[in-house]
SELOTI-405368 format. One record per residue: z, x, y of N, C-alpha, C, O in turn. Coordinates in pm, whole numbers, plus 50000, padded with zeros to 5 digits. Atoms other than C-alpha are relative to their C-alpha. Layout:
<pts>
ZXYZXYZXYZXY
...
</pts>
This chain:
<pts>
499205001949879504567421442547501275008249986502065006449893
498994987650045507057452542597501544993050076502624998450050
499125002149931509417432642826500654983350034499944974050074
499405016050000511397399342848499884995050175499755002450272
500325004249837511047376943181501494999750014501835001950131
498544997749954514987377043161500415009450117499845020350126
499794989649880516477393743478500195017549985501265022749956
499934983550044515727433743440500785005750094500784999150198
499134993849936518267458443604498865007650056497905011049986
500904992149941516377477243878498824990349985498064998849938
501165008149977513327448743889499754987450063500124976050037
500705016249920511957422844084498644994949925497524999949940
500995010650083509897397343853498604996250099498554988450194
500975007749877506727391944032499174985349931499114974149982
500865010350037504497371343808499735008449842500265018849804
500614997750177502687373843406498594998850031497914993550119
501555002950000499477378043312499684992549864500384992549762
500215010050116497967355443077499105002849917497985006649952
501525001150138495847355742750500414988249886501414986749816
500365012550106495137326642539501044988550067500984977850006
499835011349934497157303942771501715004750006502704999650059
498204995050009500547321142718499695015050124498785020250187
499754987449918502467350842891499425011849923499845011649807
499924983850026501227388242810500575008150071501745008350032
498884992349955502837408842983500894997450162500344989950243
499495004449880505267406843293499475011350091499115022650059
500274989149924504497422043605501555001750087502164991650123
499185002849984507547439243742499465010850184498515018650194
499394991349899508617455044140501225012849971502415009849986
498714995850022510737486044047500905005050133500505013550212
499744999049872513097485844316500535017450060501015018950172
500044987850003513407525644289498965002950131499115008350241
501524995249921509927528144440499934987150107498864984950164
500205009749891510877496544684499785006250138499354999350231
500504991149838510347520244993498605004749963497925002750064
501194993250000507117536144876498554982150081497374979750056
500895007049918505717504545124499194991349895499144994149775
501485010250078502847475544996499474992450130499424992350253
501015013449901500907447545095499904993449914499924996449795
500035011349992500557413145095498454995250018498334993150138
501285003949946496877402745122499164984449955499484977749857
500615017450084494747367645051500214992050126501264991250190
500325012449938493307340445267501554993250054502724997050044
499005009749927495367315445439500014988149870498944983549828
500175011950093496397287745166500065007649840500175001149735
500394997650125495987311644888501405006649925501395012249815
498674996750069500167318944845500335011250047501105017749975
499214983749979500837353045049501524991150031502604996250000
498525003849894503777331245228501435001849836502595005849834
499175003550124505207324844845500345012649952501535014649928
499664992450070504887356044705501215012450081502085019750032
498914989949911506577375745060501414990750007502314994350082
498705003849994509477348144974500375004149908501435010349918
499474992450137509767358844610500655014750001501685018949949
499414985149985510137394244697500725001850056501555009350003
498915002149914512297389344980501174992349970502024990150055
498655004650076514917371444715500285011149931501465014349949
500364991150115514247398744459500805015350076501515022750008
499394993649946515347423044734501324996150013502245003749985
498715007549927518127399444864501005002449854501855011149871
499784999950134519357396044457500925015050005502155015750013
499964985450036519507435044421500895007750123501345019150117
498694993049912521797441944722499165009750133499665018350206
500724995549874518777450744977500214991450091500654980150071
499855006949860518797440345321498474997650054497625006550061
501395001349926515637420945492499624993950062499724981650067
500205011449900514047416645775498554991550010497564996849961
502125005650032510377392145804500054994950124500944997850205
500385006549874509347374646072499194985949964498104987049907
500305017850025508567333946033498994995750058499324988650152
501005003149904505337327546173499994985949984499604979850084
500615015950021505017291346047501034990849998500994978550003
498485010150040508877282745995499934991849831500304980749791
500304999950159507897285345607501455002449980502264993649953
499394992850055510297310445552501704998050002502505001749916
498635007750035513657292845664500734996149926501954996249911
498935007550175514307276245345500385008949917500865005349810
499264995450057515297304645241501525005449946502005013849869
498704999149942518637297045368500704986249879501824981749859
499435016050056518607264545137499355005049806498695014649766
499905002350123518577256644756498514997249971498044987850034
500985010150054515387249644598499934988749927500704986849833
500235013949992514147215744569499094992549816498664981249791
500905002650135512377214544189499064996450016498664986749952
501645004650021509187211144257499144998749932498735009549891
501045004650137506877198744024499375014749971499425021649869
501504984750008504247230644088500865010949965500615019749883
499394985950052506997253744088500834998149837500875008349769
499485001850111508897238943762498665003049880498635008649770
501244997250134505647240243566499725013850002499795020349898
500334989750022504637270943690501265012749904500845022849849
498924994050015508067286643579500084997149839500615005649769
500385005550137507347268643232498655007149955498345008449836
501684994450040503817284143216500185017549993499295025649965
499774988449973505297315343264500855008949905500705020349863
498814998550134508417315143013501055004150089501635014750066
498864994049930510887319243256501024986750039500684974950025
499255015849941513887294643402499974999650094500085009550167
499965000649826513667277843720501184996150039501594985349996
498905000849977516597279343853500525001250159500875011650217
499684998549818517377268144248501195006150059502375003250040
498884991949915519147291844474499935002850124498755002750161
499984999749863519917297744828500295015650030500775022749942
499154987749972520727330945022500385003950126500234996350223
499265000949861522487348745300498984998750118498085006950134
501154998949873520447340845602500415007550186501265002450259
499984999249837520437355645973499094993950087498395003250127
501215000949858517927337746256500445009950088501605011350129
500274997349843517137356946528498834993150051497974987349984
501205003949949514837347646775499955007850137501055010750184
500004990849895513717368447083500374991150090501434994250145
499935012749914513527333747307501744997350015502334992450111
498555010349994517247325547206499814987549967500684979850006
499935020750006516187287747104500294998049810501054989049772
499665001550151516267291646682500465011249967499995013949856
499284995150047518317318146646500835011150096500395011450211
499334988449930520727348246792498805004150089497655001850051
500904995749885518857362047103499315019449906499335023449790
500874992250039517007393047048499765008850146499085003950236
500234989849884517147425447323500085015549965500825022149892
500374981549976515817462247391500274997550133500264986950195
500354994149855516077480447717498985005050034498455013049956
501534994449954512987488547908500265020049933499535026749860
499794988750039514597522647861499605003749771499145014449733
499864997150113514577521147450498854995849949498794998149828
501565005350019511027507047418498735010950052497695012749988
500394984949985509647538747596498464994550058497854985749996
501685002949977505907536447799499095003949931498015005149989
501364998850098503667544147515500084983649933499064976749922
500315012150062504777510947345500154989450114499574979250076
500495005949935505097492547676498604996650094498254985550132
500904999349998502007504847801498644992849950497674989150017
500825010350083500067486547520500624989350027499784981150064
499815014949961501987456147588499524996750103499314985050135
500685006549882500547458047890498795001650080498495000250199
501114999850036497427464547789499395009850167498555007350253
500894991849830497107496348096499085010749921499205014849805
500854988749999494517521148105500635015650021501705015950081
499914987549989494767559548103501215003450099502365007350075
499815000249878495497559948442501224994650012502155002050044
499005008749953497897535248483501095001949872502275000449904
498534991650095500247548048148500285012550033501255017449976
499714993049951499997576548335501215001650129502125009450153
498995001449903501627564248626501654996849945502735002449962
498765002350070504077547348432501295006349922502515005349924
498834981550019505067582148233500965002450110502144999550091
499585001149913506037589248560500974999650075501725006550144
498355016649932508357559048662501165005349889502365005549916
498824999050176510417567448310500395015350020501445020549980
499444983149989510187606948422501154998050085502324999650053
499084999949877511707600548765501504992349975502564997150017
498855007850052514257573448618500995009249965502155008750006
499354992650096515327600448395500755009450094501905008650136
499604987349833515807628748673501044994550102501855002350151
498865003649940517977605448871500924992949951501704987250027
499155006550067519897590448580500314982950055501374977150078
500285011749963518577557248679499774987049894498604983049891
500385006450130518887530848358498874990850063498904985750175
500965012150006515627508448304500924991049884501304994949773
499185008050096517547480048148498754985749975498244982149869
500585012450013515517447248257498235003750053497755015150057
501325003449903511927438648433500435006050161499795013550234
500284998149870513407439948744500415016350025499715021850110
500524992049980514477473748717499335013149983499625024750011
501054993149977511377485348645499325000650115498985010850174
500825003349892509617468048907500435008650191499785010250295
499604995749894511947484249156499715015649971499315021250073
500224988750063511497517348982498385001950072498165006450185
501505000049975507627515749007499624998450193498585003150239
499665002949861508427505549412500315011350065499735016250162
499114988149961510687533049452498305013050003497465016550086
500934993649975508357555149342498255002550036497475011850012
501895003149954504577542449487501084999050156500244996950244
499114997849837507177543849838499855016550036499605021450147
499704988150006507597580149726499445010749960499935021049914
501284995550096504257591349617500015012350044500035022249970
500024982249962504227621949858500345007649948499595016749914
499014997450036507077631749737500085003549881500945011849851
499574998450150506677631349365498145007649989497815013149884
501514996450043502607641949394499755015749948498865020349877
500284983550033503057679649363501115001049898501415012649867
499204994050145505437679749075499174986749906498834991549798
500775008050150503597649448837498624997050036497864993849944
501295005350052500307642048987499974984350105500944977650142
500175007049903498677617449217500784982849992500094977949904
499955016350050500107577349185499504996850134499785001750243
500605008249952497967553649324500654984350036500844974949959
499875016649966498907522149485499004988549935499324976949907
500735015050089496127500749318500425001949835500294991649768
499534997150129497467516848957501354990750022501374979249979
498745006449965501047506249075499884980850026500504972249963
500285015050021499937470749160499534996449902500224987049864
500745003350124497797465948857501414999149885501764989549816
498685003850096500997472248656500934990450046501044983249947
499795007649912502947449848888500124986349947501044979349905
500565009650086500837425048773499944995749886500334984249869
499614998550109500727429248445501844996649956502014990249852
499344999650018504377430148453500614979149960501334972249888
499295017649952504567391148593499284992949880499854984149814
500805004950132502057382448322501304997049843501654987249777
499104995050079504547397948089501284984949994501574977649899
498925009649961507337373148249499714990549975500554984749906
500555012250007505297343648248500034992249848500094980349817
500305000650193504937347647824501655002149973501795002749851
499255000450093508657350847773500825012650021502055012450026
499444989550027509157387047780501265005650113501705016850088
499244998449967511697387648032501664997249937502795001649960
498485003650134514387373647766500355011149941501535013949921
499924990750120513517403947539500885012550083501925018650060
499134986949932514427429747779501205000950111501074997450229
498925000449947517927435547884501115004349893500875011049792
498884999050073521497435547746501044990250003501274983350103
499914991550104523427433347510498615004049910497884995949854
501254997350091520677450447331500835000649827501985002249788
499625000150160520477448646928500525011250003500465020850079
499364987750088522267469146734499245004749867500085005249777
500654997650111519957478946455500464998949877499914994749776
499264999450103522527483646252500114986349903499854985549783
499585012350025523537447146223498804993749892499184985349810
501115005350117520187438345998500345005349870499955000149765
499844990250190521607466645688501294992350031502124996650111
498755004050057524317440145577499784990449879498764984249849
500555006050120525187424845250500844981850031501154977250141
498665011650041527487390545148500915005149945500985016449895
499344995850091529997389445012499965002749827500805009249766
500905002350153528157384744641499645017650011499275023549910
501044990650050526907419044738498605001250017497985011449988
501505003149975523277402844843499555004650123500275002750221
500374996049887521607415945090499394989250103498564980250082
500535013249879521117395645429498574998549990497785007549960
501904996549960517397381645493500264994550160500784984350206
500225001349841517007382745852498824997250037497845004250012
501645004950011514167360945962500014997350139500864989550182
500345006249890512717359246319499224987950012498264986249937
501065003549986511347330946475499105002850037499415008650141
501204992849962507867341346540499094987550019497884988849998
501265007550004506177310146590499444999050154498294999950198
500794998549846506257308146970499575011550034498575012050106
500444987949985506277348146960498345001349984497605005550073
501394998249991502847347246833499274995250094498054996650087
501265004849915501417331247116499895008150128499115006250221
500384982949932502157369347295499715006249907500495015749914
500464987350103500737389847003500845011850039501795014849966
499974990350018501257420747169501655000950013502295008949947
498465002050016504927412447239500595000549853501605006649817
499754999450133505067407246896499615010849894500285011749790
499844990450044503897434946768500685011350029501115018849942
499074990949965505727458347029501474997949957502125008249942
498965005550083508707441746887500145007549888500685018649894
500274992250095508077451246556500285017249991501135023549929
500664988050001506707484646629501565006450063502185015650010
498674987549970510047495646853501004994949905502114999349938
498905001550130512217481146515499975009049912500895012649839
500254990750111510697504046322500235019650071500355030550015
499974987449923510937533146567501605001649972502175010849913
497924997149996515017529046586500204996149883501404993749870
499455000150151515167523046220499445012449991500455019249973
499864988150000513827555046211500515014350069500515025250012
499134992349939515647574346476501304995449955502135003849989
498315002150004519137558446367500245002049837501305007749815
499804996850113518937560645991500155014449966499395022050025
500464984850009519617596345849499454998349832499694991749730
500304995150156518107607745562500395001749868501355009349857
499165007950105518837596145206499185005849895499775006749788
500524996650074516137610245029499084985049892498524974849932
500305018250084515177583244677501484997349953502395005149924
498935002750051517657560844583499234985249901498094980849888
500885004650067517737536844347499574988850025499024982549934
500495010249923516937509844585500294998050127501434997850174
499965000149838515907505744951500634995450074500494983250068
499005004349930518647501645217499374986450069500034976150057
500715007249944516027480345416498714996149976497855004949979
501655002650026512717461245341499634992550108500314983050147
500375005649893510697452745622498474991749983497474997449940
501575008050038507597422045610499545002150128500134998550230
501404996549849505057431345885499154987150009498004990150040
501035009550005503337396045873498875002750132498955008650240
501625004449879499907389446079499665013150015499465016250132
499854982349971499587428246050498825006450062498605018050097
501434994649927496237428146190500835003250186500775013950246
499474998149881498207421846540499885014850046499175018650139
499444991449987499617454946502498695015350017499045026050067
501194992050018496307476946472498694998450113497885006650158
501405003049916493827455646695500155008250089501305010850124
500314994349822492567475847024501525011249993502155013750095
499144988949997495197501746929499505013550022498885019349933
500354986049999494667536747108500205012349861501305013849805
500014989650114494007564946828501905005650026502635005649928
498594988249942497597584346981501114987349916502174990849865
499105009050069499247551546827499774997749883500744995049812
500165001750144497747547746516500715010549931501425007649834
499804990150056498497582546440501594998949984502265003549891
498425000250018502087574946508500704990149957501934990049946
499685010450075502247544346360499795006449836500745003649763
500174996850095500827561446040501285012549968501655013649851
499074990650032503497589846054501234992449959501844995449857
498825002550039506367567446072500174992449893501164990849821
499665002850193505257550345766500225005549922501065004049833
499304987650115505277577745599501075007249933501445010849821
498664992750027508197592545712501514990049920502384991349833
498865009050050510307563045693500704995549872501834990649881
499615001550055510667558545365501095008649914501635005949807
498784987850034513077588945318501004994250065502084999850046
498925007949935515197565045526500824992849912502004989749927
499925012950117515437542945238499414984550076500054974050072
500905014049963512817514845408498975000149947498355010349917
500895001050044510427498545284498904988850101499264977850141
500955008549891507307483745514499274993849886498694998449788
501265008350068505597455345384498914990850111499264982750196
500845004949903502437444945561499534989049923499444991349802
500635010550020500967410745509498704991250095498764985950206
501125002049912497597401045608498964992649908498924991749786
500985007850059494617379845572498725012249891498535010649770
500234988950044492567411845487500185010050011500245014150127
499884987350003493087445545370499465007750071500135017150114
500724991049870490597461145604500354997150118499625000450212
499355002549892492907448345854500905010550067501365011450181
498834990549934495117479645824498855014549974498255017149869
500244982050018493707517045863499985004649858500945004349780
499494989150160493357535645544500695008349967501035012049854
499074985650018495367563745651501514991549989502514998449968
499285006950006497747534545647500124990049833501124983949793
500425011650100496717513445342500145013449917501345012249890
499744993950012496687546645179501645002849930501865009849831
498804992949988500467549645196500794984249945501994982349966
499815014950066500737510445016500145001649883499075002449821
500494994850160501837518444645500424987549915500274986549793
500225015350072502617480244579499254988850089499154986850210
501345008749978500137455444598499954986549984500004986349861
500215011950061499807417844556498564992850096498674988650211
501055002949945496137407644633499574982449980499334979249863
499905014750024495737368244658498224996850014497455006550010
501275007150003492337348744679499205005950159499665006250273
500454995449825489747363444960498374990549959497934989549845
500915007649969486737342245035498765008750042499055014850144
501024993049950483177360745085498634994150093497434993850063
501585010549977480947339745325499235008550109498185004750160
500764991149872480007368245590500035012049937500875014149849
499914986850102478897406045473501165004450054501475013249974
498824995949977482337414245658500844994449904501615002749855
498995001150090484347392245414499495004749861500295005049767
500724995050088482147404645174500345018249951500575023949844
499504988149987482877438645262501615001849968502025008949875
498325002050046486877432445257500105000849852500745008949785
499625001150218486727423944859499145007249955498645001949855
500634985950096484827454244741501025007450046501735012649961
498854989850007487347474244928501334998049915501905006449844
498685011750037490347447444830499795009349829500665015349767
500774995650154488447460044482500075010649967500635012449859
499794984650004488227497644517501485006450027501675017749981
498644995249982491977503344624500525000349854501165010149817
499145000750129493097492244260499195010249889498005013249876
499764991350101493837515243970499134987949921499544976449923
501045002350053490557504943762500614989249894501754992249860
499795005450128490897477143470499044995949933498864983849930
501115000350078487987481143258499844988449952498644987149927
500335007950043488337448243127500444984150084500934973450047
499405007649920488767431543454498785002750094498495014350124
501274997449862485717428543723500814998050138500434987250183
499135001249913488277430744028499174991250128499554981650194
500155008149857486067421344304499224980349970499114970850047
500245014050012484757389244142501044991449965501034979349988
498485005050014488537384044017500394992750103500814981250110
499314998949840489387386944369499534983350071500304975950132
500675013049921486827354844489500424988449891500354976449918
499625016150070488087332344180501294999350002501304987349974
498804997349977491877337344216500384984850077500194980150189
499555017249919493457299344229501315004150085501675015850086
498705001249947496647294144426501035004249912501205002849791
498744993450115499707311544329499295011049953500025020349987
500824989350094497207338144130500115012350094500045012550217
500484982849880497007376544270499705006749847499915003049732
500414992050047495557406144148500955009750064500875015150174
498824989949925499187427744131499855015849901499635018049782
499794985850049499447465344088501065004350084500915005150205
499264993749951502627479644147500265014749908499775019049804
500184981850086503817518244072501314996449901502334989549899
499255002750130505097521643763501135015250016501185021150124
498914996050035508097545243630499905018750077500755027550097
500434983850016506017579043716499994998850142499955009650201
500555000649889505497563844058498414999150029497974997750143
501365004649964501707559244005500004986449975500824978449930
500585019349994499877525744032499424997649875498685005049809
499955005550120499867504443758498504996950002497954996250112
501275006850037496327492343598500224986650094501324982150126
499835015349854495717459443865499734990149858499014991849759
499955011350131496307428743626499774985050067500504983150165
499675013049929495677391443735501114993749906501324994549785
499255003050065498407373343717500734987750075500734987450198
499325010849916500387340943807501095010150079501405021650050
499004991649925502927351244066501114990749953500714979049949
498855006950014506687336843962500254991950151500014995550266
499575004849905508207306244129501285009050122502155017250094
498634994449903510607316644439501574989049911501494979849830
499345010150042514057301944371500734987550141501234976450124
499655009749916514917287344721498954996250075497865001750059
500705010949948513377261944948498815007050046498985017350112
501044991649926509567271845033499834986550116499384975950073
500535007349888509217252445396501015002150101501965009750116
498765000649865510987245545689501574991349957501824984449858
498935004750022514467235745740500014993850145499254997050236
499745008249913516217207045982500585007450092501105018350073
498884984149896517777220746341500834997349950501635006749955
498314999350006520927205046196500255008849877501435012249880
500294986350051520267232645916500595008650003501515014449944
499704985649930519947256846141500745005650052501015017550036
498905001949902522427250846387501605006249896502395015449917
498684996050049525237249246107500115015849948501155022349941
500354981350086523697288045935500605005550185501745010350192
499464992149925524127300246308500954997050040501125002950147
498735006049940527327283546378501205010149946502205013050012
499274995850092528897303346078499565016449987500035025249915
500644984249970526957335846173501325008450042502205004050116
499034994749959529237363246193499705007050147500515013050217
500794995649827526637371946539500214988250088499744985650199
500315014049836527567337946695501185006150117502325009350084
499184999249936529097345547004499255018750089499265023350203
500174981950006527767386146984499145002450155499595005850264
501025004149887524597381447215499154989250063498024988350111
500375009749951524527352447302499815001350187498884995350241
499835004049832525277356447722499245015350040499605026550005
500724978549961522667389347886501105003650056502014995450063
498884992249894524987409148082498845009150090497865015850059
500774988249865523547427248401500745007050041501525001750120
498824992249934525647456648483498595008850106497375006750110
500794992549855524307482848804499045005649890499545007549779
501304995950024520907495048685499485005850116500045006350226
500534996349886518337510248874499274991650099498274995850157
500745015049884517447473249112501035003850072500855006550191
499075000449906521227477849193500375012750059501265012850144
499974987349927521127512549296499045006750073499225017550129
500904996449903518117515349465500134992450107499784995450221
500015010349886518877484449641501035003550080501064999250195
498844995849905522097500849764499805016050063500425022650147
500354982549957520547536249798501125013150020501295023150090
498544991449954523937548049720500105005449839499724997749750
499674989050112524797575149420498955006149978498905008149856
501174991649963521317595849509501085010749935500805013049817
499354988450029524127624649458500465000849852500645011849799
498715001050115526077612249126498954998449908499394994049802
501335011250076522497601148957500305014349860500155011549741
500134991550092523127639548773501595007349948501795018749908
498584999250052527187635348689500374991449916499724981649878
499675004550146528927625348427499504997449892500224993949798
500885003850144526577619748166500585005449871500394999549765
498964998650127528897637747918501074998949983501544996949871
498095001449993532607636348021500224985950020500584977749935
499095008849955533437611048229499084985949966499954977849934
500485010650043530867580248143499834996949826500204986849765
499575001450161530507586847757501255003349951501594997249849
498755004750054533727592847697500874989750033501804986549958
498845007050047535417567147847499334987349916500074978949866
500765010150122532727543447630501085006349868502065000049828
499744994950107533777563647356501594995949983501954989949883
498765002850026537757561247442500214982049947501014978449860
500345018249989536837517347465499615000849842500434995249770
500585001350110535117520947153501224998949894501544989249827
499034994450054537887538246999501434990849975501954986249873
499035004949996540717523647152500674983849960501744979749917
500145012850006539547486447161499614996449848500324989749773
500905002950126537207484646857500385010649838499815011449729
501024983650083537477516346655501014993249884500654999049782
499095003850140540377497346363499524985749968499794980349861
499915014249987539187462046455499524991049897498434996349875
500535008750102538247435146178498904992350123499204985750222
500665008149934535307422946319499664983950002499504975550090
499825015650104535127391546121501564992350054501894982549988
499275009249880538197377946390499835001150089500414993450165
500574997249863536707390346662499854985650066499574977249980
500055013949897536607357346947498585004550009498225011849917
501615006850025532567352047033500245014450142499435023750148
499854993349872534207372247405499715010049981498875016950038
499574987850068535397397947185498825011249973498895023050006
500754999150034532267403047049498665008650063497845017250031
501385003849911529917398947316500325011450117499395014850190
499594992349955532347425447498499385014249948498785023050010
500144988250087531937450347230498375002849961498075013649912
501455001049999528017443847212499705011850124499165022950124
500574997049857527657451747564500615016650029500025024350104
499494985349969529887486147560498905005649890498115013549943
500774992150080527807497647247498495000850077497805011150080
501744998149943524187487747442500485009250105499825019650109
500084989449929525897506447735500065018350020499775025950112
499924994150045526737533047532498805008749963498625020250000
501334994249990523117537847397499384998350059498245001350025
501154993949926521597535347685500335012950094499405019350144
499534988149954523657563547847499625010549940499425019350023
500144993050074522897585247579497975001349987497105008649941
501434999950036519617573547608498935004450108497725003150086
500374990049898518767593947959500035011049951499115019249951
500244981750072519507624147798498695001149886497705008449889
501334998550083517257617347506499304998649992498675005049907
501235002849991514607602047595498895011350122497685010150142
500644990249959513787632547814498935009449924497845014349956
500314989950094513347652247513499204991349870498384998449813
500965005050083511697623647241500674982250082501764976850100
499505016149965511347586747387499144992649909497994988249905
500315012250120511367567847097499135009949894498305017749940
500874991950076509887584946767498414994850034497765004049984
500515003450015506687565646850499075008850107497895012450104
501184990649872505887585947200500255012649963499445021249999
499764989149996507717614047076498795013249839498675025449822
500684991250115505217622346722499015001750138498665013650134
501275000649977502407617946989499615009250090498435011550113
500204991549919503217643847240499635017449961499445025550052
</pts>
């Protein structure tokens, strides 16, 4: 055994492997290679939830920032002390290590607004390739929609909310003549079909998500004062019952973490780690033009300093050109009762760096609770020999927490107050509905509207301790920065809307 379970500089402890009933060696995360992406894989019941809390301290510890998403309201307690649990005290004894309960910095969000800080994009910053799939249109009808987002653009018309899109899409199925010899025919039954779709959209929720103040991206890369990096945990439990909301979510987080980050090259640990839970979501009934650009920005992203972690029931859940680009691993218990799950754990099996004295895919079907089959990259950056191995206890609470909990973590949030209230300023509902600045739709866009943001920014904000900021203060300064990027965000989204439509064109 070359290495002590004592806390290593640069490592996240995952778990030991065992011979003769003791530890052999430790398995470690080096957080160097914490951007080179992984996965999370294993049945329901078989400990992925434990091991994406372990790592998500291990980051937090080391002065990374992270965000996951809570599907079950597991992952909360990570805001609280652990509780000594019998399973986890033994296991922590079986292991040679100390268990030792700890809490860390927490953020909720929630898109809904009900368990945590609200959660907003602009129709504009979400872009029609990833609304499109949310709204599950055809050829045809993301065609039209291109379109609506061209013409927007051309008359410096913001898409902020639902409604105006809906007036957008109006405007122009009013104006079809009109726009047919420069983009191409739109159809009135295309235009209704989206329409529709749209109210669908509303009905599930998604009218909360879109508007302003929109996030700030930024606000997820922060530490404590300790130096720890925030864990920022959505609720996702009602989210999941829109999937695709939930994955377009996701999917435009990762787009503006990669348009707003610049380039960092390796360092010796990732600014941001991101958990992708239910990751099948993100892949099902996905057009090829998205995969491909979902697979680029994994790629690219990690020159950002991020790290994507996908978590899923099975590995053949994600693409290969995706799975591929996974160089840490923690494989939990998979079950073979159909030749499809059957199929899963020979691949689950073939991904790992060989261990001659290890049968991986029958490993894979006896693997108790807590147990994985982990290979992470070692010092050279290749993948370690795959070892079974207990996974280490977490040190704070694995379950849910009380609302009175919750309530007091967001009470003390340095976001309470930030986005809490939408703001509706003139958009394109209130300027079509008045049919007035047709002339001005192609002025100011560099002098006189971004700068005087910029002078506000400056003048109001630009020395300010934010940390006394009033909730007003806040919620002021939110709303000039979302108006800010979305001004900025007519000009650019001409030229790439959103890295996600822009690899694909």
């Amino acid at each position: 055994m070359s290495e002590t379970p004592a806390a290593v500089p640069g490592k996240i402890l995952v778990g030991a492997s065992m011979q003769h009933g003791k530890p052999h060696d430790y398995r470690y995360l080096l957080l160097a290679f914490g951007n080179r992406h992984g996965l999370i894989a294993g049945a329901t019941g078989g400990g992925k939830t434990v091991s994406l809390q372990l790592l998500a301290e291990g980051f937090s510890n080391a002065g990374t920032s992270v965000f996951l998403a809570d599907v079950k309201g597991d992952l909360a307690g990570l805001s609280q002390p652990g509780q000594s649990q019998a399973p986890f005290v033994a296991r922590a004894k079986e292991i040679g290590v100390p268990y030792e309960p700890d809490r860390f910095p927490v953020a909720f969000w929630d898109v809904f607004g009900e368990q945590g800080h609200p959660v907003r994009a602009s129709i504009s910053e979400i872009g029609p390739m990833l609304l499109s799939r949310l709204l599950d249109l055809n050829d045809t009808q993301e065609g039209v929609l291109n379109i609506v987002f061209k013409v927007a653009d051309e008359q410096g018309l913001l898409l902020l909310d639902l409604k105006d899109l809906r007036a957008m899409l109006a405007h122009v199925a009013e104006n079809a003549a009109t726009y047919k010899t420069k983009y191409g025919n739109v159809a009135p039954s295309s235009v209704g079909a989206i329409q529709r779709q749209l109210l669908v959209l509303e009905t599930q929720g998604g009218d909360k998500f879109f508007g302003e103040p929109a996030l700030d991206i930024m606000d997820f890369l922060r530490v404590d004062r300790d130096g720890r990096g925030v864990i920022n945990i959505l609720a996702a439990d009602r989210l999941m019952r829109a999937p695709r909301l939930y994955a377009t979510f996701l999917l435009w987080m990762l787009s503006e973490l990669f348009e707003t980050l610049p380039e960092v090259g390796d360092l010796d640990k990732p600014k941001l780690v991101f958990f992708f839970d239910e990751a099948h979501l993100l892949f099902n009934d996905a057009p090829k033009a998205l995969l491909s650009a979902i697979e680029q920005v994994v790629r690219l992203i990690r020159s950002k300093g991020v790290g994507v972690y996908f978590v899923t029931q099975n590995p053949i859940d994600v693409p290969d050109t995706v799975l591929g680009q996974l160089g840490n691993r923690i494989q939990h218990v998979l079950r073979a009762f159909t030749p499809r799950d059957q199929k899963a754990v020979r691949a689950a099996a073939e991904t790992f760096r060989d261990n001659r004295a290890l049968e991986e895919a029958e490993a894979i079907m006896q693997l108790g609770v807590g147990e994985a089959l982990v290979s992470m990259l070692d010092a050279k950056g290749t993948p370690e020999i795959v070892e079974r191995a207990l996974i280490a206890p977490p040190a704070a609470r694995v379950g849910p927490i009380t609302p009175q909990e919750r309530e007091a973590i967001m009470a003390a949030s340095i976001f309470a107050g930030k986005y809490d209230t939408m703001v509706d300023r003139e958009s394109a509902f209130e300027r079509l509905q008045s049919n007035a600045g047709k002339g001005e739709s192609e002025s100011g866009a560099g002098g006189g509207l971004l700068g005087t943001i910029g002078g506000l920014l400056g003048g109001i904000f630009g020395k300010g301790d934010k940390k006394r900021m009033s909730p007003a203060e806040l919620a002021a300064r939110a709303a000039i920065q979302s108006a800010a990027r979305s001004a900025g965000t007519q000009i650019a989204r001409q030229i790439l809307r959103g890295v996600l439509g822009g690899m694909t064109k």
